[in-house]
C-alpha positions in Angstrom: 0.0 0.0 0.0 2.5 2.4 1.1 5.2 1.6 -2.1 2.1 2.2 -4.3 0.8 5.1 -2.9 4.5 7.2 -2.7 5.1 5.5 -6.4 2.0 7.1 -7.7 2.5 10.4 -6.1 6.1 10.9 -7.4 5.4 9.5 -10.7 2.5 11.9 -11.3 5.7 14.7 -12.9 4.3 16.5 -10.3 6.9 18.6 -7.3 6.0 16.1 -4.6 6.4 17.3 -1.4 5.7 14.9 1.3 4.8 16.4 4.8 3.0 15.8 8.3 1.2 18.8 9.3 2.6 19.6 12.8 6.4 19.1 11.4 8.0 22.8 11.6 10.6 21.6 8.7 7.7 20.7 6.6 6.0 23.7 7.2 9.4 25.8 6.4 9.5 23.9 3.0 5.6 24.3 2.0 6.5 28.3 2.6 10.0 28.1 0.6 8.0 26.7 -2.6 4.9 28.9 -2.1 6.9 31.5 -2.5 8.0 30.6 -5.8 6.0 31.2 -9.4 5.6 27.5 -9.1 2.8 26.5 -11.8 0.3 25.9 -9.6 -1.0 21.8 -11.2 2.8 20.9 -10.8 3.2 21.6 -6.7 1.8 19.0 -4.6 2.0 18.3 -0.7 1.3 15.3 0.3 0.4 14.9 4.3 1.0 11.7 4.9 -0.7 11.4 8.6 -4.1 11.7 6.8 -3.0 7.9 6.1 -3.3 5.1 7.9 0.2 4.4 6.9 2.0 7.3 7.9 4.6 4.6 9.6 4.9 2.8 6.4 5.1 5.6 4.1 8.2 6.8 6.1 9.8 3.6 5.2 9.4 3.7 1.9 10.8 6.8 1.8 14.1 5.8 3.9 14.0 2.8 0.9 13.9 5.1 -1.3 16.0 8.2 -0.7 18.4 6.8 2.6 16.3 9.2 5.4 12.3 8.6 7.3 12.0 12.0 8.4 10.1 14.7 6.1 9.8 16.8 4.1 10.6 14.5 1.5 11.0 16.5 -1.4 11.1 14.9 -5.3 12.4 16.7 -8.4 14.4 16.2 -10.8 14.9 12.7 -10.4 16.2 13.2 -6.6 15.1 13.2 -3.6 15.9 16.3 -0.5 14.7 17.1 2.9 13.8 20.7 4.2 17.7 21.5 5.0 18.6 20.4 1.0 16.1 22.6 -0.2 16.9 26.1 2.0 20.7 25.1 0.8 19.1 25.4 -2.9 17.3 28.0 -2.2 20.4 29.7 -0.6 22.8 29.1 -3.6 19.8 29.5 -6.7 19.9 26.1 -7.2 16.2 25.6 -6.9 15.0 28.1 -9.0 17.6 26.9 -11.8 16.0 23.4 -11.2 12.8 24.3 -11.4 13.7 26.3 -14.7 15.2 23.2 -15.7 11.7 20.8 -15.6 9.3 23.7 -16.9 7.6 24.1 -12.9 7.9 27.8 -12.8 5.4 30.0 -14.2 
């Protein structure tokens, strides 16, 4: 259930961020990319604790990209928690990734 559900989210070509509501990192990182022209179908955040899997889905995610915690943050083929993406943010990395897959409006 969980593999499906995280496989169909980030295989969507959507910006998949996945969050839990009362995380403060997650809630820095949904701020960092609504701040951005993202185009608006393309930016989705996925709270995972409105599944019953919310355990599951973190190990998927630690399967996938080496780390449980959130935000887990897919684009561009990789995957980045809240501190990768304030570091891309920082250096204009993000925006020049974004650029790069057509997400910015």
């Amino acid at each position: 259930m969980a593999q499906e559900f995280v496989n169909c989210k980030i295989q969507s070509g959507k910006l998949v961020v996945f969050i839990k509501s009362t995380c403060p990192y997650c809630r820095r990182a949904q701020e960092i990319l609504s701040q951005l022209p993202t185009k608006q179908r393309l930016l989705e955040f996925v709270d995972i604790t409105a599944s019953n899997h919310t355990n599951k889905i973190q190990d998927y995610l630690q399967q996938l990209t080496g780390a449980r915690m959130v935000p887990r943050f897919n684009h561009c083929g990789s995957q980045c928690g809240c501190s990768d993406l304030v570091s891309m943010q920082q250096s204009g990395e993000l925006l020049t990734r974004l650029k790069q897959i057509g997400a910015l409006q």
